[in-house]
VOMI-136956 format. One record per residue (C-alpha): x, y, z; residue number from 1. Coordinates in steps of 0.2 Angstrom, whole numbers, plus 5000, padded with zeros to 4 digits. Layout:
# VOMI-136956
+------+------+------+-----+
:   c1 :   c2 :   c3 :  nr :
+------+------+------+-----+
:    X :    Y :    Z : NUM :
...
+------+------+------+-----+
***
This chain:
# VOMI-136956
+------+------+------+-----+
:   c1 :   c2 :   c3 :  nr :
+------+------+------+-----+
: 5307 : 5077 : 4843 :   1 :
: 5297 : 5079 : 4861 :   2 :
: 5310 : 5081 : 4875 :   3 :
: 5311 : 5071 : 4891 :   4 :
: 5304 : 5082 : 4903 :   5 :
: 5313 : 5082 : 4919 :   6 :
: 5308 : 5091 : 4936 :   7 :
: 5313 : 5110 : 4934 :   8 :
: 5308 : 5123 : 4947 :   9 :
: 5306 : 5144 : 4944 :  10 :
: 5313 : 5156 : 4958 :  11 :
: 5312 : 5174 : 4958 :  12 :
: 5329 : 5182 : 4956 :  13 :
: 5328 : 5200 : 4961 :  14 :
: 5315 : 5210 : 4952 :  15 :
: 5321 : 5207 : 4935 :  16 :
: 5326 : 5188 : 4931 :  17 :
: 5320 : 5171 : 4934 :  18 :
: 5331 : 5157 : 4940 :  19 :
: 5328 : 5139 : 4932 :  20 :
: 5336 : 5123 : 4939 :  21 :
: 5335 : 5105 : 4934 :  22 :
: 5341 : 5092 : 4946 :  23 :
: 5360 : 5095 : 4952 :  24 :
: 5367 : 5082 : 4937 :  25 :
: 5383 : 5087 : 4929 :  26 :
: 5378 : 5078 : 4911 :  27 :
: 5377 : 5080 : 4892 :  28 :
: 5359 : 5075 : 4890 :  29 :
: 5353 : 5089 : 4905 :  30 :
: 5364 : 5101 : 4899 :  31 :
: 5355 : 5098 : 4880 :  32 :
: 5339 : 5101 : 4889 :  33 :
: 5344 : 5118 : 4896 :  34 :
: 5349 : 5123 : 4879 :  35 :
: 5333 : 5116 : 4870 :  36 :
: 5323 : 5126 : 4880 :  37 :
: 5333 : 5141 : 4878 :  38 :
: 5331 : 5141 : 4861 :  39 :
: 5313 : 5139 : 4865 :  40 :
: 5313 : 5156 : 4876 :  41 :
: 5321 : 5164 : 4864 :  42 :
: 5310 : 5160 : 4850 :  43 :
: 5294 : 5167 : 4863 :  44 :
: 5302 : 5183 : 4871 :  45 :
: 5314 : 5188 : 4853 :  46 :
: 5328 : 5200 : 4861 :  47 :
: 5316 : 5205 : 4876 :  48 :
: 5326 : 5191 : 4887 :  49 :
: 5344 : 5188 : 4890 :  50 :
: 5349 : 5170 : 4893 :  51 :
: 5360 : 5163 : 4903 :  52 :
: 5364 : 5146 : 4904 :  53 :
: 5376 : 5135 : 4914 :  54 :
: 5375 : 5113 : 4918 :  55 :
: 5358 : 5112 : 4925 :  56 :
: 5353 : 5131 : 4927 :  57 :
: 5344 : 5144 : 4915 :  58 :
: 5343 : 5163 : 4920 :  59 :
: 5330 : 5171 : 4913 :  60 :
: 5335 : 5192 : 4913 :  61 :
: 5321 : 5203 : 4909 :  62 :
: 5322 : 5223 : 4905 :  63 :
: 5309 : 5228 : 4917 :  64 :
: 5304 : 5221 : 4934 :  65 :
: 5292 : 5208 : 4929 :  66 :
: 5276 : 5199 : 4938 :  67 :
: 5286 : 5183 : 4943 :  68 :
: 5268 : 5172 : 4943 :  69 :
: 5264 : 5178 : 4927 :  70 :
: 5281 : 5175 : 4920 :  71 :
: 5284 : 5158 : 4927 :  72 :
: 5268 : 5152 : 4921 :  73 :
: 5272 : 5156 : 4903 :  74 :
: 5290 : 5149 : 4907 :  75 :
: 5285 : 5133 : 4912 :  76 :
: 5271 : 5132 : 4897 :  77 :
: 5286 : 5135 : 4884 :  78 :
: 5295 : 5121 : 4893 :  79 :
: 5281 : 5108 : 4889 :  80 :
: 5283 : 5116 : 4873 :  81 :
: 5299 : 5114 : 4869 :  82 :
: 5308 : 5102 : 4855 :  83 :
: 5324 : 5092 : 4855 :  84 :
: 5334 : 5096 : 4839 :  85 :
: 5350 : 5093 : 4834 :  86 :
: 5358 : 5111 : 4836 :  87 :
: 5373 : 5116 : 4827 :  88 :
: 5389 : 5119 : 4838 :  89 :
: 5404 : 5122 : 4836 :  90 :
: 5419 : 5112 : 4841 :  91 :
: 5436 : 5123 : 4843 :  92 :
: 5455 : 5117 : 4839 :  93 :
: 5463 : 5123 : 4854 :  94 :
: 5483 : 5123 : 4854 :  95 :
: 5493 : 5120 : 4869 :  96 :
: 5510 : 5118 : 4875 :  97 :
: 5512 : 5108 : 4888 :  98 :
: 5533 : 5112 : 4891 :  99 :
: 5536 : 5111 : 4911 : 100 :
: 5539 : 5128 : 4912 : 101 :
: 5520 : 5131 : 4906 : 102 :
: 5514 : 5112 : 4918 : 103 :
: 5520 : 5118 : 4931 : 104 :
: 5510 : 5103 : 4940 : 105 :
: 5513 : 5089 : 4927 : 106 :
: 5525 : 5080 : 4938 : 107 :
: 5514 : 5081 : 4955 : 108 :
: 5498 : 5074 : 4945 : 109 :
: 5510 : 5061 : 4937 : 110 :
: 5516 : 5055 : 4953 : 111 :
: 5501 : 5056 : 4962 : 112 :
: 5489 : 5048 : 4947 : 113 :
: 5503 : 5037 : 4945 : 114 :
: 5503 : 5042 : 4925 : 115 :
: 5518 : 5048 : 4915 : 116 :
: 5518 : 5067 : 4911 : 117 :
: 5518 : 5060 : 4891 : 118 :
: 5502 : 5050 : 4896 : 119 :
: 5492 : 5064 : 4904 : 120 :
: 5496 : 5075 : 4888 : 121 :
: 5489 : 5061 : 4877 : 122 :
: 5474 : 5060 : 4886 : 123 :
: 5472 : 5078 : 4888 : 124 :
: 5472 : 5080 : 4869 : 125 :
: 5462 : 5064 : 4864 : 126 :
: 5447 : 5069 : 4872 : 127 :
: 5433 : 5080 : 4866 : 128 :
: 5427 : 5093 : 4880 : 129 :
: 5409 : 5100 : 4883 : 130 :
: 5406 : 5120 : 4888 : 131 :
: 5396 : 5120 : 4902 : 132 :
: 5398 : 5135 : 4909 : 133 :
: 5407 : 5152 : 4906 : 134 :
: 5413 : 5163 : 4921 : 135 :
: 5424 : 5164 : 4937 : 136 :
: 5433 : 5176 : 4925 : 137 :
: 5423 : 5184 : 4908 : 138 :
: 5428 : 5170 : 4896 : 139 :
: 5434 : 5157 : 4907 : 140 :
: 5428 : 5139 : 4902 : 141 :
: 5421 : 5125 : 4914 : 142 :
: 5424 : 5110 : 4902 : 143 :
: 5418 : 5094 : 4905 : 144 :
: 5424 : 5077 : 4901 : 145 :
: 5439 : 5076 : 4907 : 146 :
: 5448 : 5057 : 4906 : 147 :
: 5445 : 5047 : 4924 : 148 :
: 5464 : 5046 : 4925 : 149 :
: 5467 : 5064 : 4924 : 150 :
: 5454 : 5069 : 4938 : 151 :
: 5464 : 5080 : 4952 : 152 :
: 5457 : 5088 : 4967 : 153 :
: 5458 : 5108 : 4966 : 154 :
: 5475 : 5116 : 4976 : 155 :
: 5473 : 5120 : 4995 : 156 :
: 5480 : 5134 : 4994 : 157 :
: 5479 : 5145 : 4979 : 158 :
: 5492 : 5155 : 4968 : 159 :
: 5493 : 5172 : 4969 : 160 :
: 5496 : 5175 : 4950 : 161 :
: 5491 : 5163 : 4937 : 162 :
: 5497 : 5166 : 4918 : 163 :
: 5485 : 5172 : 4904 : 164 :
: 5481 : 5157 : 4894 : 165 :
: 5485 : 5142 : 4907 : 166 :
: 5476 : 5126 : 4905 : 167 :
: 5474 : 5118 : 4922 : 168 :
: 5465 : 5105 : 4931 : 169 :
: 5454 : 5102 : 4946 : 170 :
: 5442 : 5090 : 4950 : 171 :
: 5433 : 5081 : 4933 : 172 :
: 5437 : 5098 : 4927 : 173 :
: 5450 : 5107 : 4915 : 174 :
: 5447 : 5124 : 4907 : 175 :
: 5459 : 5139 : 4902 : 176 :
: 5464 : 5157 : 4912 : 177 :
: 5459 : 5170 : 4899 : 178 :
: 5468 : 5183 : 4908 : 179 :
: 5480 : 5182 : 4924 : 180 :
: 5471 : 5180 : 4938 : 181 :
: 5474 : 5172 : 4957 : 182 :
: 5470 : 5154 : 4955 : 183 :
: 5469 : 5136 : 4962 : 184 :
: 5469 : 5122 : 4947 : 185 :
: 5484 : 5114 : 4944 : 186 :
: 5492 : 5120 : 4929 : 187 :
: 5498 : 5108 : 4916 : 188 :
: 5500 : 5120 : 4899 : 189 :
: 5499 : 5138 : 4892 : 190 :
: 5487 : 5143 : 4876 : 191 :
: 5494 : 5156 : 4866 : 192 :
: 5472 : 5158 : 4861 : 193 :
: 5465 : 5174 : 4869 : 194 :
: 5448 : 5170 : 4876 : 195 :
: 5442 : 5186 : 4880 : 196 :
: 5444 : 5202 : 4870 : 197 :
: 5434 : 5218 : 4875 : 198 :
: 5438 : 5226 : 4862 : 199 :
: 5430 : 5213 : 4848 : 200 :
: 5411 : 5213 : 4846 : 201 :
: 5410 : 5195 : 4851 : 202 :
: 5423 : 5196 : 4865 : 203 :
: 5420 : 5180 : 4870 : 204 :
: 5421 : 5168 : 4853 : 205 :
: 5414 : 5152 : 4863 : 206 :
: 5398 : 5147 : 4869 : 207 :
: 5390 : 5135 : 4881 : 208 :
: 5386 : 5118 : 4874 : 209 :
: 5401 : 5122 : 4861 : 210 :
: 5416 : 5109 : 4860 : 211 :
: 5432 : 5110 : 4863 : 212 :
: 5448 : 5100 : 4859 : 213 :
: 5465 : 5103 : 4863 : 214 :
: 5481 : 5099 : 4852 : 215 :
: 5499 : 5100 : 4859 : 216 :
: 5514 : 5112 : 4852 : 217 :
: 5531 : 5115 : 4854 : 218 :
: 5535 : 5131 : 4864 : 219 :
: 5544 : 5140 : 4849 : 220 :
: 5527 : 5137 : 4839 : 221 :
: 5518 : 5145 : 4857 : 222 :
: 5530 : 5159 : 4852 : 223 :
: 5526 : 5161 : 4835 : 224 :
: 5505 : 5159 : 4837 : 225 :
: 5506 : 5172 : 4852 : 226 :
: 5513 : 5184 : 4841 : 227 :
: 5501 : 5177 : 4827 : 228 :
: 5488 : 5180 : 4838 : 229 :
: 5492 : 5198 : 4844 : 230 :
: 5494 : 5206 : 4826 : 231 :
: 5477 : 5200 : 4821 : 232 :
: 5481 : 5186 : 4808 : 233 :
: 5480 : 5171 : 4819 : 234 :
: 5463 : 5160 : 4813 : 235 :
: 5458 : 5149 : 4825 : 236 :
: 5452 : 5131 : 4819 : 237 :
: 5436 : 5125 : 4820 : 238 :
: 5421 : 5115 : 4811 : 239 :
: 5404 : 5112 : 4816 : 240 :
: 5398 : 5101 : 4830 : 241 :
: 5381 : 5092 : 4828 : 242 :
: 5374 : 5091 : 4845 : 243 :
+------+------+------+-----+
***
């Protein structure tokens, strides 16, 4: 299927990489596009180019200082060339418990939101979330689609020390700490998941454009998948996502 084409520009980015931007739309359907044409990239320059993509951007790596005309042009040639398909993602079960002494912020956003805490944990684990972006920290996810009535501005004033595997909040935002870290979203659970692992050969097991829904649990079954997880025979659940 042909692909809308929307207006994308090229920018130099050093000597090695080339910077692609759609418009500034946080969406699904630009975020699809960026990852069509990915694909696309891929399927021209093999391993020659590494990929990076995030909302409405593509970053284009190369292994050698390149001729950015040259380039570009080709770029924007494989862009007309491109093709929507309906790629296979995945979509992650993600545990979390939500106990007060993991949501630390529960009660503020409750008040201020004028929700209860139970509501905000029922909305937080009825909606499905979109990947798009990984970074801040290596395997941190920016997910979108977070419910309207769970939408919290980021702290003023950020923590000091924030705990591997808190969920938190800020703006139309939520997304997990994959390792401790200083930081300002408000904090409303704790995953038990690691999200990054050095020592694995796939340190970071999602991607951008995957999935992700959360499930709540007790504390004592936080216990029991933490220590699941850190002798190796914890499996995470998943399926495929057609997107």
């Amino acid at each position: 299927m042909q692909s809308e084409n929307f207006e994308i520009t090229f920018c130099p980015y050093g000597k090695l990489a080339v910077l692609i931007n759609w418009p500034k739309e946080i969406s699904v359907h630009t975020l699809n596009d960026v990852m069509d044409y990915k694909e696309a990239i891929q399927n021209h320059f093999k391993s020659y180019c590494e990929l990076v993509p995030s909302y409405h951007s593509l970053l284009a790596i190369f292994p050698e200082p390149i001729d950015f005309e040259k380039y570009a042009l080709t770029l924007q040639n494989l862009y007309q060339k491109r093709r929507h398909t309906k790629s296979e993602r995945m979509l992650w079960h993600i545990p979390v418990c939500y106990d007060a002494d993991f949501g630390i912020d529960l009660e503020e956003v409750a008040a201020v939101n004028k929700i209860s805490v139970k509501k905000i944990i029922k909305l937080h684990t009825e909606a499905i979330y979109t990947v798009y972006a990984i970074g801040f920290l290596p395997g941190f996810m920016y997910l979108g689609g977070l419910p309207d009535e769970l939408h919290f501005p980021r702290k003023t004033e950020p923590r000091q020390k924030v705990s591997r595997g808190a969920v938190g909040i800020a703006g139309a935002q939520t997304g997990v700490y994959p390792q401790e870290s200083p930081g300002g979203w408000n904090l409303i659970g704790n995953s038990p998941i690691r999200f990054f692992d050095s020592t694995s050969e796939n340190p970071c097991f999602v991607s951008v454009g995957d999935r992700v829904r959360f499930f709540e649990i007790s504390k004592s079954m936080h216990e029991l998948v933490s220590i699941q997880v850190s002798s190796g025979v914890f499996e995470l659940a998943k399926e495929v996502w057609h997107g």
